[in-house]
MARLO-428208 format. One line per 2 residues: number of its first residue (from 1); for each residue y, z, x of N, C-alpha, C. Coordinates in steps of 0.2 Angstrom, whole numbers, always signed. Example, Ala and Ser with C-alpha at 12.3 -4.5 7.8 and 13.67 -1.06 7.14 Angstrom:
<rs>
1) -28:+39:+66:-22:+39:+62:-16:+39:+66  -11:+35:+64:-5:+36:+68:+0:+39:+64
</rs>
This chain:
<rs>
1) -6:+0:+4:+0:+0:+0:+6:+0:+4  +12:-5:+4:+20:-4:+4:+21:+2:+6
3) +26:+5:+11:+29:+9:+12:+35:+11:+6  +35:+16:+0:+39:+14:-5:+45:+15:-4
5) +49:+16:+2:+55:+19:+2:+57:+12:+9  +53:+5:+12:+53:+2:+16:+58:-7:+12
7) +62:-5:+11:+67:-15:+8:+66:-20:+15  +65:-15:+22:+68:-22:+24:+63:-29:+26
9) +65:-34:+27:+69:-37:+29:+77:-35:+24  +77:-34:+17:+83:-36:+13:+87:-28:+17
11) +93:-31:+15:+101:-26:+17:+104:-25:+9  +102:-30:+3:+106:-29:-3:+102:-32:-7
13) +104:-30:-15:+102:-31:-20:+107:-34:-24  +106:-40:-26:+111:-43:-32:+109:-44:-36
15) +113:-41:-44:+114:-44:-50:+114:-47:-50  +110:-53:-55:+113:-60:-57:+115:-60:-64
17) +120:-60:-65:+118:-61:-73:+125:-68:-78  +124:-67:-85:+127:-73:-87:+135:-72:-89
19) +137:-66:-89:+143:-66:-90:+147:-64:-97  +150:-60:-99:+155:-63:-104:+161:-59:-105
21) +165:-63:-109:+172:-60:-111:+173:-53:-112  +179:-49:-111:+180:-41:-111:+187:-43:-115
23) +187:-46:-119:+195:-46:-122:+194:-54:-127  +199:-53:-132:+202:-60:-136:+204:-64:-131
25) +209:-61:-127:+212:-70:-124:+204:-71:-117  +201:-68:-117:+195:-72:-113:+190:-74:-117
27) +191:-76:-123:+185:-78:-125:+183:-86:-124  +191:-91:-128:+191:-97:-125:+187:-100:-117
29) +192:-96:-113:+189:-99:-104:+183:-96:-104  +179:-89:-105:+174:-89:-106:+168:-95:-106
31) +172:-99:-114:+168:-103:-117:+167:-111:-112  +174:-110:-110:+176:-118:-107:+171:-116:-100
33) +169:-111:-98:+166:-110:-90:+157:-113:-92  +156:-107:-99:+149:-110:-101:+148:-118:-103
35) +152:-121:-106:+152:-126:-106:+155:-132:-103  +158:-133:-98:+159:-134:-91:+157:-143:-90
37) +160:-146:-90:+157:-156:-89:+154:-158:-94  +153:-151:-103:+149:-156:-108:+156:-160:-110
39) +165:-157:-111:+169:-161:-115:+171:-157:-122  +170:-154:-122:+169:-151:-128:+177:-147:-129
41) +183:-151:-134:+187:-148:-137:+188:-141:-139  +194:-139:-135:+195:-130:-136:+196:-129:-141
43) +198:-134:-148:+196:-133:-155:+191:-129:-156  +186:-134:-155:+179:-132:-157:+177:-126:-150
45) +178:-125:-149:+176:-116:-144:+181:-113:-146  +185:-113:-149:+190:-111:-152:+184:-107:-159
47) +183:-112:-162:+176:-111:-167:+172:-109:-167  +168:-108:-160:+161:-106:-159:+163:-98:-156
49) +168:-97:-154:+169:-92:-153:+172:-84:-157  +169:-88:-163:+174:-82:-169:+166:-78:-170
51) +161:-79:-166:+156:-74:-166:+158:-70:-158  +163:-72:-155:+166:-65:-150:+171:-62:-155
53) +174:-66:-157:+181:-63:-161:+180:-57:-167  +174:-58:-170:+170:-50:-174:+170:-47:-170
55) +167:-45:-166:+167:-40:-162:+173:-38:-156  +180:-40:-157:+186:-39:-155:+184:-43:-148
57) +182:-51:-147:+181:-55:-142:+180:-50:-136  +173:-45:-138:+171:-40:-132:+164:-43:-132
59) +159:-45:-126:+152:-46:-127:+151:-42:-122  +144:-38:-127:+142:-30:-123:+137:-32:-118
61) +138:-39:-114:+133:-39:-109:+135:-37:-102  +142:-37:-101:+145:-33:-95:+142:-25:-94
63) +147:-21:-102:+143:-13:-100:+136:-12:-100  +132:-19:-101:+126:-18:-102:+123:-17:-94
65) +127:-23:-89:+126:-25:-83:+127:-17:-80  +133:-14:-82:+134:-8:-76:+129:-3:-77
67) +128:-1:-87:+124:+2:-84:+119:+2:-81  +116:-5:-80:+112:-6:-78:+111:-5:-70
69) +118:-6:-68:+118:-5:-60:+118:+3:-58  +122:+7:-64:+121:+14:-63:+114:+17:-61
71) +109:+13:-67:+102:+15:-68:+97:+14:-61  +100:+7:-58:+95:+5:-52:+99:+10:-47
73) +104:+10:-45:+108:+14:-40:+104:+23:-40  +104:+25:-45:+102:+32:-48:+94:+32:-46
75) +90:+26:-48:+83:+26:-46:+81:+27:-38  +84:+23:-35:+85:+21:-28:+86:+26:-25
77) +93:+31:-25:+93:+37:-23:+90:+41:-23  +86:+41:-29:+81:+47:-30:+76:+45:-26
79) +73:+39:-23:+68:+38:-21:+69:+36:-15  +75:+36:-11:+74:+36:-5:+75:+29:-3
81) +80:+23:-7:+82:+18:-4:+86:+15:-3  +87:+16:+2:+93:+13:+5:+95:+7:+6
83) +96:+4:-1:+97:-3:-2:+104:-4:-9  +109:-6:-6:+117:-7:-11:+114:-10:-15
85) +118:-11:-21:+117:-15:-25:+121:-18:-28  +123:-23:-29:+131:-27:-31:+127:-32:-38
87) +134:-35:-41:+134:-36:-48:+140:-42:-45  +134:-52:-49:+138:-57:-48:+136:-59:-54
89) +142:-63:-58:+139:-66:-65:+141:-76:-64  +139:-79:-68:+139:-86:-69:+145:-86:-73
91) +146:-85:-77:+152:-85:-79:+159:-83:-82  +159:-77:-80:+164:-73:-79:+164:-68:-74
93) +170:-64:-75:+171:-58:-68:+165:-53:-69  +163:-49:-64:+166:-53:-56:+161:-57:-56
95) +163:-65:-54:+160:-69:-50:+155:-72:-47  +151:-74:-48:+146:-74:-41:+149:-76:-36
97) +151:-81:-33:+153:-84:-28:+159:-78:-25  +162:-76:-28:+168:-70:-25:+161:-64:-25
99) +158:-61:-27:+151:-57:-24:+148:-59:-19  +147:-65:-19:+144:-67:-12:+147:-66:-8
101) +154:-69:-7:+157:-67:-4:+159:-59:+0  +159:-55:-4:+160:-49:-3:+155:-45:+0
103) +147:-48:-1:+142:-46:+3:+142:-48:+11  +143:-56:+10:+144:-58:+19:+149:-53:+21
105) +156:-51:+21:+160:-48:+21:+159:-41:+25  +153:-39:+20:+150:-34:+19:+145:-32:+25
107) +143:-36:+29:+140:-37:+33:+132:-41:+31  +129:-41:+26:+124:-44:+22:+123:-48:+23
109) +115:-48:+27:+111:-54:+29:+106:-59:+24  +103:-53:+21:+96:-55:+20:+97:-50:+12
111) +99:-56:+6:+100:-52:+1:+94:-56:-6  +91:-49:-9:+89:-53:-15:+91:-50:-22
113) +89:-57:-24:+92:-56:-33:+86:-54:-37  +91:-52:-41:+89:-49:-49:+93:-52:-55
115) +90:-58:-58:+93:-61:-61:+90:-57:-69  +96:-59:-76:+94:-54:-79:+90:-56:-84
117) +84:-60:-83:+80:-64:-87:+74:-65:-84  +71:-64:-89:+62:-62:-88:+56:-66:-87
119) +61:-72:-89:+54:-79:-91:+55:-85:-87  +50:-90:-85:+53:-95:-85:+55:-98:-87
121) +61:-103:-85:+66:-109:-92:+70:-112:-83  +74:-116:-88:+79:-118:-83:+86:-113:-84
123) +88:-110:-90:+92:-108:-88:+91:-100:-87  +85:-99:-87:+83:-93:-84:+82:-90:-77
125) +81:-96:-75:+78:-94:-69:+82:-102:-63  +79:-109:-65:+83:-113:-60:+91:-113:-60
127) +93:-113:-66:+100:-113:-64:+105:-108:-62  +101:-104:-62:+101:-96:-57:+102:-98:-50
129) +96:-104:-48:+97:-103:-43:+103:-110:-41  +101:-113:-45:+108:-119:-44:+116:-114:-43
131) +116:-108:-45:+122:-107:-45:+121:-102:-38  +117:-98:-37:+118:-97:-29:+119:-104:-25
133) +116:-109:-25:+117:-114:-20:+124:-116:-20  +127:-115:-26:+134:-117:-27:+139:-113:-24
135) +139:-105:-25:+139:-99:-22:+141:-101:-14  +133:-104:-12:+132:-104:-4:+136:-108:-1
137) +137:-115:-5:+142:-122:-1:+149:-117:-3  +150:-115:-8:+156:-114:-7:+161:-110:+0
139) +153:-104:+2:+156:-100:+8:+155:-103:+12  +150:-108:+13:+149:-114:+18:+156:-116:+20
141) +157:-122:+14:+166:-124:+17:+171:-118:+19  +169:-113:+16:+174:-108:+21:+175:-104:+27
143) +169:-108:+30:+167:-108:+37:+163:-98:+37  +160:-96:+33:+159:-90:+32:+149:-89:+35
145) +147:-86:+38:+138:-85:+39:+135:-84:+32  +129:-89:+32:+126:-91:+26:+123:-84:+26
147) +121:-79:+20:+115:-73:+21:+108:-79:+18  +103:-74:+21:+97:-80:+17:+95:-75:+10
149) +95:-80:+3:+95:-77:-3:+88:-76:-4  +84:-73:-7:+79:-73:-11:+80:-70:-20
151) +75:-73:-23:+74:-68:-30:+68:-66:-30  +70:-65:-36:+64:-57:-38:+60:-63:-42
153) +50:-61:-41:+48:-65:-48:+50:-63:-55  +47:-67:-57:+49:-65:-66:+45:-58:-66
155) +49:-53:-72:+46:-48:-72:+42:-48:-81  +41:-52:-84:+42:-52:-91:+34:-47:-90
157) +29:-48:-88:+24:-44:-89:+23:-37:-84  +28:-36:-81:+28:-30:-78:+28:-24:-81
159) +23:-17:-82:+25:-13:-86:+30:-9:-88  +35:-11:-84:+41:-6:-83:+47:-9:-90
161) +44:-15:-89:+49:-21:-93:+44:-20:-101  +38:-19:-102:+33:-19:-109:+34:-13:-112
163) +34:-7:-108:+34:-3:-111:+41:+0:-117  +45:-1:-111:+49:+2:-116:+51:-2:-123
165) +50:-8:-122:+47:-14:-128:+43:-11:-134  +37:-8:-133:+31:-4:-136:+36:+1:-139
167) +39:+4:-135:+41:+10:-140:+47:+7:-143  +49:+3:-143:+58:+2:-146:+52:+0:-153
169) +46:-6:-153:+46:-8:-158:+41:-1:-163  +38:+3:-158:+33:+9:-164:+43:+14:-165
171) +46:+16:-163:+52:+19:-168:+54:+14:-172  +56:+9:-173:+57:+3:-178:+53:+6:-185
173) +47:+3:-181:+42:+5:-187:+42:+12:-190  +44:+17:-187:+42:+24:-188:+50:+24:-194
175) +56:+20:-193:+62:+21:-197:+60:+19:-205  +57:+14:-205:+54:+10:-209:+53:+14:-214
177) +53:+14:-221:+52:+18:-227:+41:+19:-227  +40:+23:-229:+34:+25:-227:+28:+19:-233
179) +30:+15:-238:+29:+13:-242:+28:+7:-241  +29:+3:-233:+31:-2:-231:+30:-4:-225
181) +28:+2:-222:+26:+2:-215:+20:+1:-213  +15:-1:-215:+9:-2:-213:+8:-9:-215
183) +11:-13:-219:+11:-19:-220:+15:-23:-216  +21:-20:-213:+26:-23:-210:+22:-29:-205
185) +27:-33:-205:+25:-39:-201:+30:-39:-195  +28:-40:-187:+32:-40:-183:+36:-48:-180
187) +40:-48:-180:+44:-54:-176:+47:-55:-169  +44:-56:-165:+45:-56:-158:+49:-62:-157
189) +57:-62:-155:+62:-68:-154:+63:-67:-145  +66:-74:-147:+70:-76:-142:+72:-81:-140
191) +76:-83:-137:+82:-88:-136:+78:-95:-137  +79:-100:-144:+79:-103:-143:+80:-110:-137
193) +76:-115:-135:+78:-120:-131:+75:-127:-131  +78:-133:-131:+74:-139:-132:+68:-138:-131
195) +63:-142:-134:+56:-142:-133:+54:-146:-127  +58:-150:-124:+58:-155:-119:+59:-148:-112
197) +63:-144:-114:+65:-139:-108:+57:-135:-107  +57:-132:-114:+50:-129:-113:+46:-130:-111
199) +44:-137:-113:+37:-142:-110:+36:-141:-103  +44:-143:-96:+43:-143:-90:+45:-135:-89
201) +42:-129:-92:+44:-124:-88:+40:-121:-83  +43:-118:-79:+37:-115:-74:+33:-121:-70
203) +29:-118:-65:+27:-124:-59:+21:-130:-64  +22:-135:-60:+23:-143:-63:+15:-143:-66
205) +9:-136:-63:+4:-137:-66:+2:-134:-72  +9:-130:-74:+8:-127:-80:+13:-130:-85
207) +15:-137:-83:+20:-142:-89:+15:-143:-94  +19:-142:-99:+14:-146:-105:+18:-143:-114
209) +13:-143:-118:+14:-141:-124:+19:-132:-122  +23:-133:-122:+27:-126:-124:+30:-125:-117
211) +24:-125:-110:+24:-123:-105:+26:-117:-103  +25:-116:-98:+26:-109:-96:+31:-103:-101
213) +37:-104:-104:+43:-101:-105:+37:-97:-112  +35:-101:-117:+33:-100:-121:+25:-96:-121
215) +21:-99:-117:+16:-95:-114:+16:-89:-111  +21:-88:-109:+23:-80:-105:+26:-77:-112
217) +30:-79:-115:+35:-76:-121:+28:-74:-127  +21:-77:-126:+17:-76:-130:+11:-71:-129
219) +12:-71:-122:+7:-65:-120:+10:-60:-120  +17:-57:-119:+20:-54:-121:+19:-50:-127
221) +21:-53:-133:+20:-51:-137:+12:-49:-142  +8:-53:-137:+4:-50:-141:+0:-44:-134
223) +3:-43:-132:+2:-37:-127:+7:-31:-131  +11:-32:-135:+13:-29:-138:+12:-26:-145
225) +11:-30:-147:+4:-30:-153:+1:-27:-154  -4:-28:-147:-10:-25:-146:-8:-18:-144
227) -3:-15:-141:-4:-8:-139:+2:-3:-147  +3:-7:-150:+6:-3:-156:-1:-3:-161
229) -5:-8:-160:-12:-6:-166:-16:+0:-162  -17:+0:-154:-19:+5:-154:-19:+12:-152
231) -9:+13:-154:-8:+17:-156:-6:+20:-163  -7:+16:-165:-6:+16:-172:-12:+16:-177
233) -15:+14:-177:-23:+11:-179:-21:+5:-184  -15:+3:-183:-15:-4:-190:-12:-8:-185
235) -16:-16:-188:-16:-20:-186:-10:-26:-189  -5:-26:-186:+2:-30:-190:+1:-36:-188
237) +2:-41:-195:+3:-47:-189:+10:-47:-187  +7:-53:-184:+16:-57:-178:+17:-62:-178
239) +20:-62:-176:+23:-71:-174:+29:-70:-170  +30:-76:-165:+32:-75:-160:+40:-83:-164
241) +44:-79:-163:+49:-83:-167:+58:-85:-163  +60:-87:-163:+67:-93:-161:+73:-90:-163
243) +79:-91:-158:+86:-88:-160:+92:-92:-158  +97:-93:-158:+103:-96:-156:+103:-102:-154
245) +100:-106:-158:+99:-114:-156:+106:-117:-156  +106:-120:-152:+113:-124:-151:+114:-130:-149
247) +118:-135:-149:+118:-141:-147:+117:-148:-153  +115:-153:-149:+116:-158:-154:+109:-156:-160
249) +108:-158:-165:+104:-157:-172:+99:-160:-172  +101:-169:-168:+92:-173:-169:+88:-171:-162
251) +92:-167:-157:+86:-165:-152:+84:-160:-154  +75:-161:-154:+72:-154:-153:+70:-148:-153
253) +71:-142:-154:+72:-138:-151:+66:-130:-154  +63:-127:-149:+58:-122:-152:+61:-119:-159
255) +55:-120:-162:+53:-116:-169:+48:-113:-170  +48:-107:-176:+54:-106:-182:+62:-103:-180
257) +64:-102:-183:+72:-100:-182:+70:-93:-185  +72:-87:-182:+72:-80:-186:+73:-80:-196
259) +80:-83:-196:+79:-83:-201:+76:-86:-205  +74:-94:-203:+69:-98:-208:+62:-91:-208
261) +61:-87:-204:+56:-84:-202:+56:-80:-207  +63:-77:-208:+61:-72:-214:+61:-73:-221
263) +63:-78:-221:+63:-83:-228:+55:-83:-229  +50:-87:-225:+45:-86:-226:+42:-81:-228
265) +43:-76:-221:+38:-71:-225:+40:-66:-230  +46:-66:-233:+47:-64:-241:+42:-69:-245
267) +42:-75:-246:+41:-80:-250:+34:-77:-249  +31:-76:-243:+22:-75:-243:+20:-67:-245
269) +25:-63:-247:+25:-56:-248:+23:-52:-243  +27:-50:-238:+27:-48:-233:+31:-41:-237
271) +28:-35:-235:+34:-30:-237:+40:-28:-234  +41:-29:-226:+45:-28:-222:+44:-32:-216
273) +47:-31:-211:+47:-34:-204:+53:-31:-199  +49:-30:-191:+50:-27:-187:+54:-32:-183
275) +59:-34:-181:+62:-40:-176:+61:-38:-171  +57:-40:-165:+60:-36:-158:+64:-41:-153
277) +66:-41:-152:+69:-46:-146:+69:-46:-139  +62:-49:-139:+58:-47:-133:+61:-53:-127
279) +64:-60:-128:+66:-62:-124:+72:-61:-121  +77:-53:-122:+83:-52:-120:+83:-46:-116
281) +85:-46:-109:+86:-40:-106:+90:-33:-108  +93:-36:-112:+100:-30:-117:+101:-33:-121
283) +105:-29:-125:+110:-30:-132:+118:-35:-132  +115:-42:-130:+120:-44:-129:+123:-47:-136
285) +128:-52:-134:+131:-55:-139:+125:-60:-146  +121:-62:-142:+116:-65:-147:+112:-61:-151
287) +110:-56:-148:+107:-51:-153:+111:-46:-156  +117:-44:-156:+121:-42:-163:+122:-46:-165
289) +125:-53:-163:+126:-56:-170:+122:-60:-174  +117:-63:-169:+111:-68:-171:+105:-65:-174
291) +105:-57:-170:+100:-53:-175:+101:-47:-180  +107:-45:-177:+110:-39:-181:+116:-39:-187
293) +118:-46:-187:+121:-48:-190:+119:-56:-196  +119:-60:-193:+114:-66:-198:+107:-62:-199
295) +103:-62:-195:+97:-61:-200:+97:-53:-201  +100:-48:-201:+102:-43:-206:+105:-46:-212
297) +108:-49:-213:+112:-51:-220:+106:-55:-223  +104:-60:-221:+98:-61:-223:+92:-59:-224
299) +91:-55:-224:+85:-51:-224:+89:-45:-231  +94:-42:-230:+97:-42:-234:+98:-45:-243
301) +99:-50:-241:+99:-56:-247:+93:-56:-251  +87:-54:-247:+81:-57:-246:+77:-50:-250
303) +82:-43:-248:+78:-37:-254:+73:-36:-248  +73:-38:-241:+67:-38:-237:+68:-32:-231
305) +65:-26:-232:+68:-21:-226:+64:-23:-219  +70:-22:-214:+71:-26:-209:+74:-20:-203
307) +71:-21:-200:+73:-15:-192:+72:-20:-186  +78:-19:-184:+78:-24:-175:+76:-16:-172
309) +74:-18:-168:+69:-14:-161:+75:-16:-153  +74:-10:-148:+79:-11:-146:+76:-16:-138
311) +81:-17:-134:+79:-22:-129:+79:-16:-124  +77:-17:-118:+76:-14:-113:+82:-12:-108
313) +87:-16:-109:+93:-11:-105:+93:-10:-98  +96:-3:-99:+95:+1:-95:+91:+5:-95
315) +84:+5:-97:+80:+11:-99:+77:+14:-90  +76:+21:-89:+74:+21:-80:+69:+18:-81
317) +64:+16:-83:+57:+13:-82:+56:+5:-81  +63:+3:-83:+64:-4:-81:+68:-3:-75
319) +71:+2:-74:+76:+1:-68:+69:+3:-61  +66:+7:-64:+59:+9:-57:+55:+3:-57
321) +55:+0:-61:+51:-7:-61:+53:-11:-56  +60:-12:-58:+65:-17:-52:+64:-13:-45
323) +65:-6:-44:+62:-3:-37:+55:-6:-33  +50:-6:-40:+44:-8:-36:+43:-14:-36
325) +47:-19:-38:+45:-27:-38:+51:-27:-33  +57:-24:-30:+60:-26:-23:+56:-23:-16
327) +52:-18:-16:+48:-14:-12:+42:-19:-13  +38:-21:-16:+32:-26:-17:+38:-33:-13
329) +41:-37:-14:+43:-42:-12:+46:-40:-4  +49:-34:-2:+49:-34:+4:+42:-34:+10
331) +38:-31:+5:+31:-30:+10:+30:-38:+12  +28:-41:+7:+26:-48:+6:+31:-51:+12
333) +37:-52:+11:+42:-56:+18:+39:-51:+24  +37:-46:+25:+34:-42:+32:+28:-46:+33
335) +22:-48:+27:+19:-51:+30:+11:-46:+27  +13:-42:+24:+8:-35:+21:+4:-37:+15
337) -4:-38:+13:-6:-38:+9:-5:-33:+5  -2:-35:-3:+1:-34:-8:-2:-34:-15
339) -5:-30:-18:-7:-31:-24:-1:-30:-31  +1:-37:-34:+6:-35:-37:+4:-33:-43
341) +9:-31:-49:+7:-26:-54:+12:-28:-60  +7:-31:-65:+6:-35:-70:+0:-35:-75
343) +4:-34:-81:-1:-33:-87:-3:-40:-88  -7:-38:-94:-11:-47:-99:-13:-50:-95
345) -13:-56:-98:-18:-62:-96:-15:-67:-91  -9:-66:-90:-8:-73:-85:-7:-69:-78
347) -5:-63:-76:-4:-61:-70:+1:-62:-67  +2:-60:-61:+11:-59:-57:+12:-67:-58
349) +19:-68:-59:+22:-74:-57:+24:-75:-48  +22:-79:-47:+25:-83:-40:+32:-78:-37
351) +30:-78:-29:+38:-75:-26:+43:-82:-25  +39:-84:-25:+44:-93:-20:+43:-97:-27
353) +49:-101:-31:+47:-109:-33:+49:-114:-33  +41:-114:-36:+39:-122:-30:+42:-127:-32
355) +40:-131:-31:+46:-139:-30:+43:-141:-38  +47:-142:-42:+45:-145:-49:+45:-140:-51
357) +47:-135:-52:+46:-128:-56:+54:-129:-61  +54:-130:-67:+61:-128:-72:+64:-135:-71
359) +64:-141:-69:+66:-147:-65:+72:-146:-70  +79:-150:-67:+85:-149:-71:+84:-156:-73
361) +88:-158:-78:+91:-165:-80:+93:-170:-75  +96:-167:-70:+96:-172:-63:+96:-169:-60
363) +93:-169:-54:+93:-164:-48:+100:-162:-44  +100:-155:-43:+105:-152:-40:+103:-149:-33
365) +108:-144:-29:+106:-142:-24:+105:-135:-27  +99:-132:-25:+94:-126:-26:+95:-119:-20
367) +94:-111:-21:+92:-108:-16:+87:-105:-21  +84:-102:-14:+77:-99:-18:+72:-99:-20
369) +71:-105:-17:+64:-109:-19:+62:-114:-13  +57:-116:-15:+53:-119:-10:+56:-126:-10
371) +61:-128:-12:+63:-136:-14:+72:-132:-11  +73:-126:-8:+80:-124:-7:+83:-129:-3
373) +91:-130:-5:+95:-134:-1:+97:-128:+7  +97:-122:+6:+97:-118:+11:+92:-113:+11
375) +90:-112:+18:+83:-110:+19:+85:-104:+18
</rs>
């Protein structure tokens, strides 16, 4: 076994995360950063953004980020590691590229990330690292020492990351009026994305129907399943279901939609249902309003009782988790046989990927993978 208090070769730990507005006048350029060379009229972001503007154009993924850094920080020091941890977002403050920066600055050679999303996808995981590589030219031109990046594997079947999952969705159910709780049906969501994205996600040998993003998203949940029936003795079904589809209408994109979901299972007599939102690291913007706000009102409409289960946050057990998959990825860069730690059926995901892994629409320059434009 890893010495658990041993990071090096790394000097630091970075957030990665996506970003968002802390205020009304940041909601627009928020929006114009996220979507960035589609063309898209500040009218209409102007439009799309009156789901910041309900919640006084504040997205709770920032405080979600700190505390999350509190949490990792907190963990660390108890355990003896002496590894900083810094916090860089895609599109808003602070920055990644101004983070980076601050590391080299910092003296920071050899840093890995923790990006805040669990799954394979493209914007999960490669355009993560398309935005370090961006990150990296940018300190390049500035004549600045490249540090070498790495990330973390996906943690979607890590214990640290299910568990607290498992319990958010048995208190959901324990809320539940008692009349309606043993029939309850569960809905395991998460961000919807093209069916064309999904198809190529994760490495090229695992393209196909759904691909990796969905196959992971579905062992998941039914690892979750399975450990509420056998703590519970009832057997709920499930279905693993879709959230904040956006874009054009005639492309594709993973189904059911949550609320067409709930529609149905009122319509099939379903006496309740538990939503969990297992493809989100926190309580951000999509899940108040895409789960706590539409499909609450629908669900609502519908006479159908409905409990969202919470997401994993800041919880310590995910924050020890990111302790053990930083300490497990340092042995492995020493060169130490590693047994990594992963529930279900698919097993640890890859440290390095590989070339064809998440492909983008057209190729960009990459760090963090085996196809890196910087080693």
């Amino acid at each position: 076994m890893p010495d658990a208090r041993d990071v090096s070769p790394y000097d630091a730990l970075l957030l990665l995360s996506f970003g968002g507005p802390e205020g009304p006048d940041d909601v627009v350029p928020f929006l114009e950063n996220v979507t960035r060379g589609r063309g898209i009229p500040k009218e209409r972001l102007k439009e799309v953004g009156q789901h910041y503007f309900l919640f006084g154009g504040v997205s709770p993924i920032n405080d979600q980020n700190r505390a999350l850094l509190d949490a990792l920080r907190k963990d660390f020091a108890e355990h003896g590691l002496d590894l900083p941890v810094y916090w860089g977002n895609r599109n808003w403050a602070p920055y990644l590229t101004d983070t980076l920066r601050e590391m080299v600055r910092d003296g920071r050679r050899r840093i890995l990330v923790l990006a805040t999303s669990a799954y394979a996808s493209y914007s999960g995981c490669r355009q993560y690292r398309e935005n370090l590589a961006d990150a990296l030219a940018a300190l390049e031109a500035e004549g600045l020492e490249l540090p070498k990046v790495d990330k973390l594997r996906h943690y979607f079947n890590h214990p640290g990351f299910l568990e607290p999952m498992i319990d958010g969705v048995l208190r959901s159910l324990a809320e539940l009026p008692e009349d309606v709780r043993d029939g309850a049906h569960l809905a395991f969501s998460t961000h919807s994305i093209p069916t064309a994205s999904a198809d190529t996600s994760g490495p090229v040998e695992e393209h196909g129907d759904g691909g990796a993003y969905v196959r992971q998203h579905l062992d998941v949940a039914r690892q979750i399943a399975d450990a509420v029936r056998e703590r519970t003795g009832v057997d709920h079904p499930w279905q693993l279901v879709y959230q904040s589809r956006s874009g054009a209408p005639h492309i594709p994109w993973l189904e059911p939609d949550i609320c067409d979901h709930l529609d149905e299972r009122h319509a099939a007599g379903a006496p309740a249902v538990v939503i969990a939102p297992v493809g989100f690291v926190s309580d951000h913007m999509e899940v108040l309003y895409d789960l706590d706000t539409e499909a609450k009102a629908r669900a609502e409409e519908l006479g159908l009782p409905m409990r969202r289960s919470a997401t994993v946050g800041a919880d310590p057990r995910f924050a020890a988790a990111i302790r053990e998959l930083v300490v497990e990825r340092a042995a492995v860069e020493r060169g130490q046989d590693v047994t990594p730690c992963a529930l279900g059926a698919l097993g640890a995901s890859h440290n390095l990927c590989p070339v064809g892994c998440c492909p983008a629409r057209a190729p960009r320059p990459v760090a963090a993978g085996a196809d890196s434009t910087y080693a």
